[in-house]
N, C-alpha and C positions, 0 to 999 in steps of 0.2 A: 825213722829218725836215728838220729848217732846214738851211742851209747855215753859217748862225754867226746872234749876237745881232742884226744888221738884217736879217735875211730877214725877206719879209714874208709869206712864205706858208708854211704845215709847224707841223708841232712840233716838242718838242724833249725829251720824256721820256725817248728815246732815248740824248741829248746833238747833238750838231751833228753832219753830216758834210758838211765840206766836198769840195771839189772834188777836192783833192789826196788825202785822206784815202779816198775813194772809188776813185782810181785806186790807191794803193799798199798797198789791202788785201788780203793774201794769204789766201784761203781755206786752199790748205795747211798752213797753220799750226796749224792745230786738227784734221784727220785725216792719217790717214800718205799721203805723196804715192801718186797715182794710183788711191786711194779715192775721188773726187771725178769723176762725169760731167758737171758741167755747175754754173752759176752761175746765182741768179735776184736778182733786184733789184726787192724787191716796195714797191710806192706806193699805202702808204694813202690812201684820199679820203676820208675822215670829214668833214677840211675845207675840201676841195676842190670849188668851189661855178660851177667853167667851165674850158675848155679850156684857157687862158692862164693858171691857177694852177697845173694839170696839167703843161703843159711846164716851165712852171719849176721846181718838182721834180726833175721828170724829166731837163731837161737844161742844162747840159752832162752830169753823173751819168752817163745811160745808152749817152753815148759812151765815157768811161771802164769802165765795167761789160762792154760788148761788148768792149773790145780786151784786158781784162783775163780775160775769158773764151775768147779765143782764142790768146793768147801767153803761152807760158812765163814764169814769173818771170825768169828769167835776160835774157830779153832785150825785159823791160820797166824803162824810164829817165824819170822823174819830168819831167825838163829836156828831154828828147827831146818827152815827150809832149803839154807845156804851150805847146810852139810850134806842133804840130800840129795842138792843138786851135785856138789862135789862129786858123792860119792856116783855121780850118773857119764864121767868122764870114758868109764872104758868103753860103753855102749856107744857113747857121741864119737869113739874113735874108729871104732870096731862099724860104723856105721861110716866112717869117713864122713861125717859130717865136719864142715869147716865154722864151726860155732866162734863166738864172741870168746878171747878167754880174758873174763874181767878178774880186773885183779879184787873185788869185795868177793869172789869167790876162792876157796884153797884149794883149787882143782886137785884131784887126786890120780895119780897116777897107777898104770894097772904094778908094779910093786906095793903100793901103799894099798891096793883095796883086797890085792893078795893074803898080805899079811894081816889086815883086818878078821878076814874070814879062817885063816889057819886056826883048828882044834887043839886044843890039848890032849 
């Protein structure tokens, strides 16, 4: 599915899911807790026509889906998560991954994650 109205790649019969929307969905919600083994996050390619349409889809999404799929709700934070991902920019680049860049994230650039890490 698209990420909202300018995505250029997905559908949207679904409706949109954004990036956020994708991270703060609880599966729990819909069976009783601990009925639930595991999470899948399936990507249609009806019209997906190369690899580069693929990842974008897929990600940022299937970062969110993985941590969502391994952490309790309790101790998943929407504002925790959306710096993390940020700060996950040089890797998605460094990996030439053609990822989504939504703007609810502050993507961070390899200057800024530079200077984050610089000692005294």
């Amino acid at each position: 599915m698209k990420y909202d109205t300018l995505s250029k790649f997905g559908l949207n019969w679904a409706g949109y899911i954004p990036v956020d929307t994708a991270y703060i969905w609880n599966p729990e919600s819909y069976l009783p807790k601990g009925s639930i083994l595991g999470i899948e996050a399936p990507l249609w390619t009806e019209t997906v026509s190369n690899i580069e349409e693929l990842e974008y889809l897929a990600f940022p999404r299937a970062i969110g889906y993985a941590e969502l799929g391994w952490t309790i709700e309790e101790n998943r934070d929407w504002d925790d998560y959306k710096v993390r991902l940020a700060n996950q920019t040089h890797y998605l680049d460094r990996m030439n991954i053609k990822y989504f860049p939504s703007s609810l994230i502050e993507w961070k650039n390899k200057q800024d994650l530079d200077s984050t890490y610089v000692s005294d």
